[in-house]
C-alpha positions, 0 to 999 in steps of 0.5 A: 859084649865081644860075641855081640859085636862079631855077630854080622846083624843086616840093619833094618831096611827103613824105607819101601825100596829098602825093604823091596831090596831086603826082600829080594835078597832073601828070595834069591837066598831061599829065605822065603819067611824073611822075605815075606816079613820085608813084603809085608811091612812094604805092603803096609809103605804103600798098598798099591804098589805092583812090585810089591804085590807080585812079589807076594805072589811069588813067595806065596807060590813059593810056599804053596798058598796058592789063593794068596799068590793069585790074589796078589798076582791079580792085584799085580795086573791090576795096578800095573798092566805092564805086569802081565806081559813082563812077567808072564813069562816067568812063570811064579809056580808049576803049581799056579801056572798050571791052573786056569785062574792063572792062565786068565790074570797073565792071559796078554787080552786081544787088541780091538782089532784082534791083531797084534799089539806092542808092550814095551818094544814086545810084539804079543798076540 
């Protein structure tokens, strides 16, 4: 009972935002795998969450499974725009930021006028 009690067990994160918290204490631990359980369990919180899906895409870079990080990096986009111009920037992989699907899912689109537009105080072309 005594080894039991002097062993130091992290509880359970319960809700989405605990498990989005768990989840990112682990990646920046390297703790790929535990990271990926608390990412999975979010997803099934709610599946249109753009945090979430993102932070797939990163630990599947992470891991080299390059179909699933772009098909979460593109869900990403998809469910927040913001994503692409916040985030481009941070470059997920060497692997996947070299590849063309994933120049086209962070590419900023042209506005209409084919100027410049804003997102979020940032002036992208």
């Amino acid at each position: 009972m005594c080894e039991r009690e002097l062993q130091h067990q992290e509880p359970t994160p319960q809700t989405l935002e605990e498990r989005i918290y768990a989840a990112t204490l682990a990646l920046n631990a390297g703790r790929d795998e535990e990271a990926l359980r608390h990412l999975t369990r979010a997803l099934a919180d709610d599946e249109q969450s753009g945090n979430v899906h993102y932070m797939l895409a990163v630990v599947h870079a992470r891991r080299v499974n390059s179909e699933a990080s772009l098909t979460h990096l593109r869900q990403a986009v998809e469910l927040d725009p913001d994503t692409r111009a916040s985030r481009a920037a941070i470059r997920i992989s060497t692997a996947s930021a070299e590849t063309e699907a994933f120049r086209q899912i962070v590419e900023v689109p042209a506005s209409p006028a084919g100027g410049r537009r804003r997102t979020r105080g940032r002036l992208f072309r």
